[in-house]
PyMOL Python script that loads the backbone (N, CA, C, O; Angstrom):
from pymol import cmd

cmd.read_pdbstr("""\
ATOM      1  N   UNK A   1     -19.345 -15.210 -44.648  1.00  0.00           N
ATOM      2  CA  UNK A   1     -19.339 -14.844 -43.248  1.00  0.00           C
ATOM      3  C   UNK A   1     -20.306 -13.667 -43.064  1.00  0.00           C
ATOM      4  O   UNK A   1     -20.087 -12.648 -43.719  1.00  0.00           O
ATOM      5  N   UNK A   2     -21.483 -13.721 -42.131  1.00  0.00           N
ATOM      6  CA  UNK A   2     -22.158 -12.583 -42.029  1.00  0.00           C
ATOM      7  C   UNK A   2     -21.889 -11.676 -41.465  1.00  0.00           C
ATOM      8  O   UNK A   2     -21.187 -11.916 -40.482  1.00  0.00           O
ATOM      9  N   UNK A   3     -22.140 -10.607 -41.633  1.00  0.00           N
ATOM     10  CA  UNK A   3     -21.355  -9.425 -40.728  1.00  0.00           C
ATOM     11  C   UNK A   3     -22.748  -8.781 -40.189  1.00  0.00           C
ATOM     12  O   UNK A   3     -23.845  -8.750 -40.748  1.00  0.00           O
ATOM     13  N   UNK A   4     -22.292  -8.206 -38.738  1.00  0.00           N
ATOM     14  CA  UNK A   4     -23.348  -7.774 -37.826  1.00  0.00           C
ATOM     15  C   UNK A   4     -23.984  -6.432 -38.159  1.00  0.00           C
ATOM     16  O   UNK A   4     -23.115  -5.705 -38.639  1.00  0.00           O
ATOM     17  N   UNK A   5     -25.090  -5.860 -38.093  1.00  0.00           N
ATOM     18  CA  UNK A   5     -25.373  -4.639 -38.315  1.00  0.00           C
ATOM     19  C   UNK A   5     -24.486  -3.812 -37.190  1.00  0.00           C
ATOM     20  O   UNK A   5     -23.823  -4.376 -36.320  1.00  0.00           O
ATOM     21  N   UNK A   6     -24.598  -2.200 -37.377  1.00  0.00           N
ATOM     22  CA  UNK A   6     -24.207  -1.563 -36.567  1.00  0.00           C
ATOM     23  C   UNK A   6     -25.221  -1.932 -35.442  1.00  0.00           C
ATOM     24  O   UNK A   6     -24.854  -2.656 -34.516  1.00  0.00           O
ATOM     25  N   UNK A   7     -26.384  -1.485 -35.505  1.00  0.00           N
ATOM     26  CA  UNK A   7     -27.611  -1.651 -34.419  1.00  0.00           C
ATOM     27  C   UNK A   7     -27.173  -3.179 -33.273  1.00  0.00           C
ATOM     28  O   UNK A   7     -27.198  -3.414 -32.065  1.00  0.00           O
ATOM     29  N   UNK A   8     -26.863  -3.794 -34.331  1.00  0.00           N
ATOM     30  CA  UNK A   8     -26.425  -5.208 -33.457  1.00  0.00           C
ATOM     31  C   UNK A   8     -25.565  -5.247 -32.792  1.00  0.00           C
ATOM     32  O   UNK A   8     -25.564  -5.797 -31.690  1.00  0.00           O
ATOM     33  N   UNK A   9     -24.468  -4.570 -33.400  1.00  0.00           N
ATOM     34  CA  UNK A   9     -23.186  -4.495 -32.307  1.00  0.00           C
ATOM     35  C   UNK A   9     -23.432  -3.251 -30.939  1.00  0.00           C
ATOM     36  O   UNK A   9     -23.153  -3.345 -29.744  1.00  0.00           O
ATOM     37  N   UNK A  10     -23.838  -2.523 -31.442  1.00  0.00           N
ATOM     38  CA  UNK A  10     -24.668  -1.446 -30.364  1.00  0.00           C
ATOM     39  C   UNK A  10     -25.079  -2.218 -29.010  1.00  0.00           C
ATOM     40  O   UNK A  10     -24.636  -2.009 -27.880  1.00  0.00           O
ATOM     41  N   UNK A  11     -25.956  -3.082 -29.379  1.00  0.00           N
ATOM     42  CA  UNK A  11     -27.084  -4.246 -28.408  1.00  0.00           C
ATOM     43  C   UNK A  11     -26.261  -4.875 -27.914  1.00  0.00           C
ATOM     44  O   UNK A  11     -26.354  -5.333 -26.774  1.00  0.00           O
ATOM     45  N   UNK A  12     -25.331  -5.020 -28.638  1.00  0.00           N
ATOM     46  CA  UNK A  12     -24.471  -6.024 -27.602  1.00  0.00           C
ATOM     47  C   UNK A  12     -23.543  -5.528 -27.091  1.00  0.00           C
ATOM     48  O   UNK A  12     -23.197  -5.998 -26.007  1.00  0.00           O
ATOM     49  N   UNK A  13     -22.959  -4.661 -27.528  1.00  0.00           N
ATOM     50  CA  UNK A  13     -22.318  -3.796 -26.322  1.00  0.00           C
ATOM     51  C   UNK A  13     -22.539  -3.689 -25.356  1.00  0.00           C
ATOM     52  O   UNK A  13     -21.980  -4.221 -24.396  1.00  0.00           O
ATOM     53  N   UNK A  14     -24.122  -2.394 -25.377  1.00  0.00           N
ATOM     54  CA  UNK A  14     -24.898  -2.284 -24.355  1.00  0.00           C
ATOM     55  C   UNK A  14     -24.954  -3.333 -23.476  1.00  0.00           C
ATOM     56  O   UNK A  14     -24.971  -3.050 -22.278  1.00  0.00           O
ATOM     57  N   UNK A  15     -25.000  -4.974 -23.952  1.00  0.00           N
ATOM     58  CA  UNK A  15     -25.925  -5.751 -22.687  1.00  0.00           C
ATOM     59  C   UNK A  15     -24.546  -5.918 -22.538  1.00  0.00           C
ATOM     60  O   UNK A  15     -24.310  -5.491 -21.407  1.00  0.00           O
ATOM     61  N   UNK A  16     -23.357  -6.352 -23.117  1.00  0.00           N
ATOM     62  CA  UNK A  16     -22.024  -6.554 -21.878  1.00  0.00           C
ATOM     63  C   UNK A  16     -21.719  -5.963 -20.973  1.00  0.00           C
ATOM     64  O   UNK A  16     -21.371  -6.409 -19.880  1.00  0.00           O
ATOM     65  N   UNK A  17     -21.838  -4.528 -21.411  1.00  0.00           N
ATOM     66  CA  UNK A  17     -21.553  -3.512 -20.224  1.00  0.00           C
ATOM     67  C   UNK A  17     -22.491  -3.625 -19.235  1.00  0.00           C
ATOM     68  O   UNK A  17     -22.075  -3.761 -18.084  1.00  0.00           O
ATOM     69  N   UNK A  18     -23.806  -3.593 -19.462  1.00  0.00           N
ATOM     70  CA  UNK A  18     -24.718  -3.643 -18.478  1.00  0.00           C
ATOM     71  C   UNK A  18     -24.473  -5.307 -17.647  1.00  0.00           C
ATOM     72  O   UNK A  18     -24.937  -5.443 -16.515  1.00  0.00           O
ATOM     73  N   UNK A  19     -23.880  -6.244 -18.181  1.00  0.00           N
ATOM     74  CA  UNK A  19     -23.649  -7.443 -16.793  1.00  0.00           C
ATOM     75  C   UNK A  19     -22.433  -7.283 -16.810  1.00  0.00           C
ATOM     76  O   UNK A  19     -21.998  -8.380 -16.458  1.00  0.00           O
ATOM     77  N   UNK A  20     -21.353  -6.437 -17.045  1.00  0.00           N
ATOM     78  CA  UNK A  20     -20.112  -5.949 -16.063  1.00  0.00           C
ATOM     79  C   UNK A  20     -20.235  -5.108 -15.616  1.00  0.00           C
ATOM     80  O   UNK A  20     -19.268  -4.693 -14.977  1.00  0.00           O
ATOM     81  N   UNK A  21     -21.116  -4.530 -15.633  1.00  0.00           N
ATOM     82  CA  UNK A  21     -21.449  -3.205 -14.403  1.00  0.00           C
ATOM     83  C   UNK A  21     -22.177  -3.882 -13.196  1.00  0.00           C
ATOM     84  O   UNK A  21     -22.068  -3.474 -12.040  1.00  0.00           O
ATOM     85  N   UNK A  22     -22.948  -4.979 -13.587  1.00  0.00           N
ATOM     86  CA  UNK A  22     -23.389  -5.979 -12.797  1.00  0.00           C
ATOM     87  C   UNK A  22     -22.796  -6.470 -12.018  1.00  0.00           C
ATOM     88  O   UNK A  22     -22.870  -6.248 -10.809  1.00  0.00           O
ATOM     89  N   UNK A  23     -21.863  -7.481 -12.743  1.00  0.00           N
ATOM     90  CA  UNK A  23     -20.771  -8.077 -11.876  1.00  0.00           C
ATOM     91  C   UNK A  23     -19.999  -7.564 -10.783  1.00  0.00           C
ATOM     92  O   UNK A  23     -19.844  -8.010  -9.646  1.00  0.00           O
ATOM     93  N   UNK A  24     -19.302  -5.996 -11.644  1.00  0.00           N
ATOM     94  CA  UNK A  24     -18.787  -5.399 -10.268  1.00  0.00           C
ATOM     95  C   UNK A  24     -19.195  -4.586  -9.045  1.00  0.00           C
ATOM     96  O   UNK A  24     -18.474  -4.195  -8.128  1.00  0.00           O
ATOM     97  N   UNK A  25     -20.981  -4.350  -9.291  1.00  0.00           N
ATOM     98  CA  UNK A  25     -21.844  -4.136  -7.888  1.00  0.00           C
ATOM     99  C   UNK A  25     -21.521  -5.128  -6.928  1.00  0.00           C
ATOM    100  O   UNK A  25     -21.180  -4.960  -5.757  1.00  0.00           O
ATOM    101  N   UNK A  26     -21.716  -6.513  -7.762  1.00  0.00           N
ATOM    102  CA  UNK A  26     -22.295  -7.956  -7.020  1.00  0.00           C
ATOM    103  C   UNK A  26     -20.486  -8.139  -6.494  1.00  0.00           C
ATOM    104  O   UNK A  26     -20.427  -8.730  -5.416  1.00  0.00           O
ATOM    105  N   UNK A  27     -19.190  -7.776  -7.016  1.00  0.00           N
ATOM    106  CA  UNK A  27     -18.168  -7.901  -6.660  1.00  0.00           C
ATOM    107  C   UNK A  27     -17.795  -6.902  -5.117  1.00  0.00           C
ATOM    108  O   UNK A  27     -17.042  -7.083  -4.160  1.00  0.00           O
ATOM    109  N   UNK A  28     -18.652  -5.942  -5.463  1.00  0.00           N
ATOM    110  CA  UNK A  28     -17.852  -4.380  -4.462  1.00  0.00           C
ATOM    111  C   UNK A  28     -18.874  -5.271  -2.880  1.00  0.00           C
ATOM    112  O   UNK A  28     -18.420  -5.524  -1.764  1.00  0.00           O
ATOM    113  N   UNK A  29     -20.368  -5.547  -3.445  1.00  0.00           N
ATOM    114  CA  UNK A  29     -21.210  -6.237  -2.443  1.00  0.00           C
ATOM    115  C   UNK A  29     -20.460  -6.652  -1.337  1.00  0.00           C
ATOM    116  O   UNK A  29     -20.186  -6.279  -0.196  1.00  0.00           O
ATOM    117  N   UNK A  30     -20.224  -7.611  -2.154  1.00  0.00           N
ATOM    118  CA  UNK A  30     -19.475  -9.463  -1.910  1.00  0.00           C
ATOM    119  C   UNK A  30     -18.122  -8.805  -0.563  1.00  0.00           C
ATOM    120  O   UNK A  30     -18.127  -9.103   0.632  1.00  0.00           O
ATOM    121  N   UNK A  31     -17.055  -7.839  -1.312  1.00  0.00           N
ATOM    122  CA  UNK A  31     -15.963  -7.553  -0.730  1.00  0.00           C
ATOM    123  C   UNK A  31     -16.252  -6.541   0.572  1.00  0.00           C
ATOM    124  O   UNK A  31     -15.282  -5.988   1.091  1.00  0.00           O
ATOM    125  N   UNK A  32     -17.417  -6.338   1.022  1.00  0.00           N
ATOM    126  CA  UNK A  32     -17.634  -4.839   2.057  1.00  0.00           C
ATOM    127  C   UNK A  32     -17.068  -5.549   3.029  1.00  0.00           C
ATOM    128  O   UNK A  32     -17.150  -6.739   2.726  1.00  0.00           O
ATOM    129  N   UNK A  33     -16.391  -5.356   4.321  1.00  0.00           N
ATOM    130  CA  UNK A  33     -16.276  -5.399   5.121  1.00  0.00           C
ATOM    131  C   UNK A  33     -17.041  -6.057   6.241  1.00  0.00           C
ATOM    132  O   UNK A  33     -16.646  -6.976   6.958  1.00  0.00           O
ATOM    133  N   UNK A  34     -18.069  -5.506   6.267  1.00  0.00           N
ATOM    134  CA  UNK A  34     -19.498  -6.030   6.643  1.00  0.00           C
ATOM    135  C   UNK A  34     -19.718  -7.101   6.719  1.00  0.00           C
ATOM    136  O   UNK A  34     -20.012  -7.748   7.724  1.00  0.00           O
ATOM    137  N   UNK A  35     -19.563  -7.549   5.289  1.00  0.00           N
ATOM    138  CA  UNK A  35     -20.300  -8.948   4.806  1.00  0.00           C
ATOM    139  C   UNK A  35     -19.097  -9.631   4.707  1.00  0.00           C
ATOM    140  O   UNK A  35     -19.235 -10.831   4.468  1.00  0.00           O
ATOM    141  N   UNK A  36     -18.091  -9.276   4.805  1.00  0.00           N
ATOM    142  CA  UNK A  36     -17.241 -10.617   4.615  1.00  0.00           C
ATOM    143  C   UNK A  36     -17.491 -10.916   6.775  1.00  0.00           C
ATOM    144  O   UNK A  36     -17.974 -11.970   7.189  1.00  0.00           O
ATOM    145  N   UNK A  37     -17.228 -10.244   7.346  1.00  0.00           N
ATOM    146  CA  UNK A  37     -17.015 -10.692   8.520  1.00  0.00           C
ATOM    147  C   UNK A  37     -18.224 -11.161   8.748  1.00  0.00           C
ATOM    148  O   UNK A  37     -18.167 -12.099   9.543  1.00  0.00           O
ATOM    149  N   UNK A  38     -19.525 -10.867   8.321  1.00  0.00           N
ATOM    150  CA  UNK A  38     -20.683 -11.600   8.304  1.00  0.00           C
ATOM    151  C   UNK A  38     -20.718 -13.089   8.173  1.00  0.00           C
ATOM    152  O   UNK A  38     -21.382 -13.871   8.854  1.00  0.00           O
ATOM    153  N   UNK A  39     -19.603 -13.454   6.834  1.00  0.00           N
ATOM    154  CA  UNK A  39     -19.056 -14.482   6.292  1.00  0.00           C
ATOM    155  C   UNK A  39     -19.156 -15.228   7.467  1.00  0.00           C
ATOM    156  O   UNK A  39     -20.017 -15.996   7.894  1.00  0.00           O
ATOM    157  N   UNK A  40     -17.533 -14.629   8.116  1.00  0.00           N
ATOM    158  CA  UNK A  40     -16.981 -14.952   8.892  1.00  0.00           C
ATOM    159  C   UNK A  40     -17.193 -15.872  10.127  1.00  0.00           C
ATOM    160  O   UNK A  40     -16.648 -16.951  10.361  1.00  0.00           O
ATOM    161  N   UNK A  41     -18.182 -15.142  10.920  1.00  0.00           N
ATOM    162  CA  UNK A  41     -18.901 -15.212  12.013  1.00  0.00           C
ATOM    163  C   UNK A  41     -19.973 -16.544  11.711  1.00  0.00           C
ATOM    164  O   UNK A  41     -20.132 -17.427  12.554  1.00  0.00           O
ATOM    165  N   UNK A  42     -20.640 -16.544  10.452  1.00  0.00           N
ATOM    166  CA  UNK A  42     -21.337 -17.565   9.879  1.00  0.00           C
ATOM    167  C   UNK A  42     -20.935 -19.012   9.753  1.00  0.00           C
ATOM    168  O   UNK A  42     -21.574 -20.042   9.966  1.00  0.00           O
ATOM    169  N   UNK A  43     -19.382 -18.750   9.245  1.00  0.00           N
ATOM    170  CA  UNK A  43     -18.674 -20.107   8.788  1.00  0.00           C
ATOM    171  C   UNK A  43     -18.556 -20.392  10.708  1.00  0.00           C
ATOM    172  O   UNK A  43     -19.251 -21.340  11.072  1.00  0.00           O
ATOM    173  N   UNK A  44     -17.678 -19.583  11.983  1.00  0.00           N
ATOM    174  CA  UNK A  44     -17.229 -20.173  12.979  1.00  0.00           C
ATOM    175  C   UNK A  44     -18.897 -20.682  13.738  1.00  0.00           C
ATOM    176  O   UNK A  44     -18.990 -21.746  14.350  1.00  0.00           O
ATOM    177  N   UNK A  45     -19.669 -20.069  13.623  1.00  0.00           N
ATOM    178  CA  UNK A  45     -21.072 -20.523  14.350  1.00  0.00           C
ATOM    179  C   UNK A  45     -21.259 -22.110  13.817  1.00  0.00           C
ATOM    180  O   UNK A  45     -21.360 -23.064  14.588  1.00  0.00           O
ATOM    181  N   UNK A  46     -21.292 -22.236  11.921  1.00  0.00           N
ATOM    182  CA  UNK A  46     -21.571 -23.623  11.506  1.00  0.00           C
ATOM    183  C   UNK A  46     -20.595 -24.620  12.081  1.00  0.00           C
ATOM    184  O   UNK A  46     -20.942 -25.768  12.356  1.00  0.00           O
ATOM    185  N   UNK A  47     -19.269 -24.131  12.272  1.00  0.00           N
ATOM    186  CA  UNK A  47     -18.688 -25.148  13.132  1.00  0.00           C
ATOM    187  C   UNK A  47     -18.474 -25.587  14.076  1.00  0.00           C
ATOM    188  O   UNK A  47     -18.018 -26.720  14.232  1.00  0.00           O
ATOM    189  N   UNK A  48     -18.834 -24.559  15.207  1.00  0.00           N
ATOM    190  CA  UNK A  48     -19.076 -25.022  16.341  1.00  0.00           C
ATOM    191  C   UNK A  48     -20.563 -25.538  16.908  1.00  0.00           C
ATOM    192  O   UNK A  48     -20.751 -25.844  18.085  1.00  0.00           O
ATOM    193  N   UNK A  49     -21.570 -25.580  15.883  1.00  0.00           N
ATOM    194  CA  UNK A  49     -23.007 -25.449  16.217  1.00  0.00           C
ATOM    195  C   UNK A  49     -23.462 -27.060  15.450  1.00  0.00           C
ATOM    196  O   UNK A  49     -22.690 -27.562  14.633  1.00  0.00           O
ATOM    197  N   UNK A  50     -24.505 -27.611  15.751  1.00  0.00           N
ATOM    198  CA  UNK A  50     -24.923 -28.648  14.870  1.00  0.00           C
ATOM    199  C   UNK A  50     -26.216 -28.396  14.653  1.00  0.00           C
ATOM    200  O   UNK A  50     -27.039 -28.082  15.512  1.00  0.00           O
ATOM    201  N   UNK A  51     -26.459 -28.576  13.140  1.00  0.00           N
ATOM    202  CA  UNK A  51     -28.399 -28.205  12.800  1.00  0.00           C
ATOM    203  C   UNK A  51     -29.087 -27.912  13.385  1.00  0.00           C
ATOM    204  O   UNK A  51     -29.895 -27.245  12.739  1.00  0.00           O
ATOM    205  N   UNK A  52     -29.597 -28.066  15.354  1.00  0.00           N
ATOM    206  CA  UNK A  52     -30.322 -27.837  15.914  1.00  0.00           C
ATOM    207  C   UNK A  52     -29.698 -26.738  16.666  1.00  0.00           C
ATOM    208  O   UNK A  52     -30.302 -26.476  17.706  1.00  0.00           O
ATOM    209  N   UNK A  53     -28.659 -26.024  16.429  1.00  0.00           N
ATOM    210  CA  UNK A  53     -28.244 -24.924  17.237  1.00  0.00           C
ATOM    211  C   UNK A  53     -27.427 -25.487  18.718  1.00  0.00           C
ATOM    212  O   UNK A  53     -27.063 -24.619  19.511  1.00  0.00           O
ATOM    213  N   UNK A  54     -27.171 -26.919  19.036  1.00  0.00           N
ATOM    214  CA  UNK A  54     -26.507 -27.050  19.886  1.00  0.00           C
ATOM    215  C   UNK A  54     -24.842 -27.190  19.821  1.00  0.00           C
ATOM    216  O   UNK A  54     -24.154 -27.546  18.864  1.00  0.00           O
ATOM    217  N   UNK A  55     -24.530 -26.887  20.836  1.00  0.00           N
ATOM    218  CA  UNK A  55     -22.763 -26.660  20.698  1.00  0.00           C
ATOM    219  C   UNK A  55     -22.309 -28.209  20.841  1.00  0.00           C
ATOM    220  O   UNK A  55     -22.556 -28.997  21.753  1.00  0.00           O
ATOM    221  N   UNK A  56     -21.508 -28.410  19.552  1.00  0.00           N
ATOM    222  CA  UNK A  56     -20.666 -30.007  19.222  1.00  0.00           C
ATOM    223  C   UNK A  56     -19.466 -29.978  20.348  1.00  0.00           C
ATOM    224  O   UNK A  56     -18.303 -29.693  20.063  1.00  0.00           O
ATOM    225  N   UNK A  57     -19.979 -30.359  21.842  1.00  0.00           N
ATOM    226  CA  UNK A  57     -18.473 -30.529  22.229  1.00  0.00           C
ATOM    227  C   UNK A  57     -17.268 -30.765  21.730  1.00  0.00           C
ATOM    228  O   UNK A  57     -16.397 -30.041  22.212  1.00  0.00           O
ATOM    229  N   UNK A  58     -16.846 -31.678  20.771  1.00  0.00           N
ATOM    230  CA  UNK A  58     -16.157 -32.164  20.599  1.00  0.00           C
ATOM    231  C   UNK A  58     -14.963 -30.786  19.872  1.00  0.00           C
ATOM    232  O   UNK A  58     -13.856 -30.311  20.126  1.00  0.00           O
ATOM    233  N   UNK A  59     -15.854 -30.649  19.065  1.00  0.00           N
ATOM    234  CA  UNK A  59     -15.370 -28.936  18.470  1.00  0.00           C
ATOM    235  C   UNK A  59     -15.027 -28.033  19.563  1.00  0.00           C
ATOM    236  O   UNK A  59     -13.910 -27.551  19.751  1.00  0.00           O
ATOM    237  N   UNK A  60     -15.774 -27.894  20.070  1.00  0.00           N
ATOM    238  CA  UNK A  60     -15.350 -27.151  21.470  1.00  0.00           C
ATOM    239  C   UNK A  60     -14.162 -27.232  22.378  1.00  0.00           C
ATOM    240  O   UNK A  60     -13.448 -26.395  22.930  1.00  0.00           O
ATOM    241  N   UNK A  61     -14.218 -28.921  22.322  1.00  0.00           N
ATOM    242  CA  UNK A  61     -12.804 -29.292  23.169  1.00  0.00           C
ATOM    243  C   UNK A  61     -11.749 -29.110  22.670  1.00  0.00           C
ATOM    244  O   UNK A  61     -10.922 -28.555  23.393  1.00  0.00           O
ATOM    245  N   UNK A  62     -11.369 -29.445  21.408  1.00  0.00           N
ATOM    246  CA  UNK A  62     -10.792 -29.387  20.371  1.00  0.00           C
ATOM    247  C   UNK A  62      -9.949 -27.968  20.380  1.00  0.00           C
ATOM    248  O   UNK A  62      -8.798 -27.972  20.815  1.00  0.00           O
ATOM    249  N   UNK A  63     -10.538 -26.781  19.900  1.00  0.00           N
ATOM    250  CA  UNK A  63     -10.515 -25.180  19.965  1.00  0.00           C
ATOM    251  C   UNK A  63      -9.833 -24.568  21.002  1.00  0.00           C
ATOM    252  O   UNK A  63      -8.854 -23.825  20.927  1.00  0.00           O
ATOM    253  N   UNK A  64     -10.625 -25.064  22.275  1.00  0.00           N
ATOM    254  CA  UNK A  64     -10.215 -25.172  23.684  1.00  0.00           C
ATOM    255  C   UNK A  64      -8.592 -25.363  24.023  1.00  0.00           C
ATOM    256  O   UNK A  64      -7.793 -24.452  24.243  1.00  0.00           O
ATOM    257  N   UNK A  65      -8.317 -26.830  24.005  1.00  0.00           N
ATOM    258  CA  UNK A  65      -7.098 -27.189  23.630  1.00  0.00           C
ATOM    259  C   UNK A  65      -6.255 -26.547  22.773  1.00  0.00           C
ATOM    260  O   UNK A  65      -5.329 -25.970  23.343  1.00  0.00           O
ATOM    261  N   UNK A  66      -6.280 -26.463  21.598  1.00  0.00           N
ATOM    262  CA  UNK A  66      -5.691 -25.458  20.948  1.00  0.00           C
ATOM    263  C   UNK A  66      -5.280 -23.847  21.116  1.00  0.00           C
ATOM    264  O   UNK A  66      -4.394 -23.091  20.717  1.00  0.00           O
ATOM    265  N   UNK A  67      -6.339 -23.800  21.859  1.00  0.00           N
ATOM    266  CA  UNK A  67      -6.172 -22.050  22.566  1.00  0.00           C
ATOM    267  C   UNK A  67      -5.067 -21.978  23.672  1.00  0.00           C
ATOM    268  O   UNK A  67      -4.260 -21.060  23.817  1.00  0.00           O
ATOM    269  N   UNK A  68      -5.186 -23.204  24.486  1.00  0.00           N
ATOM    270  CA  UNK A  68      -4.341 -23.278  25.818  1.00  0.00           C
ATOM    271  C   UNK A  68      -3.361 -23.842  25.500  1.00  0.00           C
ATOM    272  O   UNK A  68      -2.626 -24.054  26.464  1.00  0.00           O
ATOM    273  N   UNK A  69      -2.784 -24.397  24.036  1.00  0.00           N
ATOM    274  CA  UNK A  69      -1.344 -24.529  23.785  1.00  0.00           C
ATOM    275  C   UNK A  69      -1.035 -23.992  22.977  1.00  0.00           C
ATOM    276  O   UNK A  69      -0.069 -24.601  22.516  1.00  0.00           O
ATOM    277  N   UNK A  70      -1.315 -22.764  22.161  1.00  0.00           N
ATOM    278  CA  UNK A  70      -1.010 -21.101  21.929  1.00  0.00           C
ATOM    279  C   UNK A  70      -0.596 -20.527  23.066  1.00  0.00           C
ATOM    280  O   UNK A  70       0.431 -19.853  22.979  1.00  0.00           O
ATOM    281  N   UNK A  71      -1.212 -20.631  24.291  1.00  0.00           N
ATOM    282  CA  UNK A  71      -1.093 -19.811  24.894  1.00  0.00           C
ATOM    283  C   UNK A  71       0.264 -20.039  25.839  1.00  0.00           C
ATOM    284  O   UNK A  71       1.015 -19.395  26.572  1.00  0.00           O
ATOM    285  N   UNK A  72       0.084 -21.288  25.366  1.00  0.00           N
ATOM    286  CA  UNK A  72       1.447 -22.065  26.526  1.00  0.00           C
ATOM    287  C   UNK A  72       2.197 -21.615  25.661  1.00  0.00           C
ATOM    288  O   UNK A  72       2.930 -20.842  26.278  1.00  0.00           O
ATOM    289  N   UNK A  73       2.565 -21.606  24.313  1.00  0.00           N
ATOM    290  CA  UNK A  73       3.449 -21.522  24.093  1.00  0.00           C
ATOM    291  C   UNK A  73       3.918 -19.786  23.692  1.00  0.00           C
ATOM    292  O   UNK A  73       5.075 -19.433  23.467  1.00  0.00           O
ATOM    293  N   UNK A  74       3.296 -19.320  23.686  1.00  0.00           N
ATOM    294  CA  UNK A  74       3.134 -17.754  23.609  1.00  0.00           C
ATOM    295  C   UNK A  74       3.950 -17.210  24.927  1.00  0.00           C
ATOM    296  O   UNK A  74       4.963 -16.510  24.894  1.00  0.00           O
ATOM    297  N   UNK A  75       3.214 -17.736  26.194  1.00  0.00           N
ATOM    298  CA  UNK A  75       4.222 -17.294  26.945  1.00  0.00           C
ATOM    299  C   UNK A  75       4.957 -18.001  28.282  1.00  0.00           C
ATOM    300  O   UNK A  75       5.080 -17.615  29.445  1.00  0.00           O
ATOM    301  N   UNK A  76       5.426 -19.320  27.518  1.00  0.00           N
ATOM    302  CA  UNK A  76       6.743 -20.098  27.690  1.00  0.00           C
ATOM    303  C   UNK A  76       7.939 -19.136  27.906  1.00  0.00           C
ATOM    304  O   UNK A  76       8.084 -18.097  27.261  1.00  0.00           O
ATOM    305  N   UNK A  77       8.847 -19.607  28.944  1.00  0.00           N
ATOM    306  CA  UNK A  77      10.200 -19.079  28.835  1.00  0.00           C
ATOM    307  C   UNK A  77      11.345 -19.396  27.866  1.00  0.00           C
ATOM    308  O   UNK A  77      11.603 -20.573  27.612  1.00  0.00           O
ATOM    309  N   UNK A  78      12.066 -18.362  27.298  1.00  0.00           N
ATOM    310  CA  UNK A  78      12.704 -18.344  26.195  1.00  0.00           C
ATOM    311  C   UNK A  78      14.150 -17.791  26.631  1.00  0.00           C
ATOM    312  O   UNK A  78      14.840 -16.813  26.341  1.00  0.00           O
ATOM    313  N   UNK A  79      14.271 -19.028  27.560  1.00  0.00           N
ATOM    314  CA  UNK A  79      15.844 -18.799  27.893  1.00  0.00           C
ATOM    315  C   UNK A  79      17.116 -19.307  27.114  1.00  0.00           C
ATOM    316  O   UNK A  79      18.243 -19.029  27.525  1.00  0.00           O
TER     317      UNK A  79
END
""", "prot")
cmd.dss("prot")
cmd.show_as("cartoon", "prot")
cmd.util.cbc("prot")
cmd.orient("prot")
């Protein structure tokens, strides 16, 4: 079984640490606030939007509906 020099295990230390120090830039990035609602805003545009930037009624109606029976039922009487 060969065994590693010191120098070798050194090197490789070094480069693990250096792509988990990596990782958790690209992690802290990823989690800002910012960019997740960036996310956010990105994912509801792709779904209400189609490749050419026009609004998919159908999505629209859909949402629509859904909003106005939240709302019905939000504030329905609760006798």
């Amino acid at each position: 079984m060969p065994s590693n020099s010191a120098d070798k295990i050194a090197a490789d230390l070094a480069k693990a640490r250096s792509e988990l120090t990596d990782a958790v830039v690209d992690l802290e990035n990823y989690l800002k606030p910012k960019q997740v609602a960036s996310r956010g805003v990105q994912k509801v545009t792709d779904f209400f939007l189609d490749e050419k930037g026009q609004i998919r009624p159908e999505r629209a109606a859909i949402a629509g509906a859904a909003i106005l029976g939240l709302i019905g039922l939000l504030t329905r009487d609760r006798d």
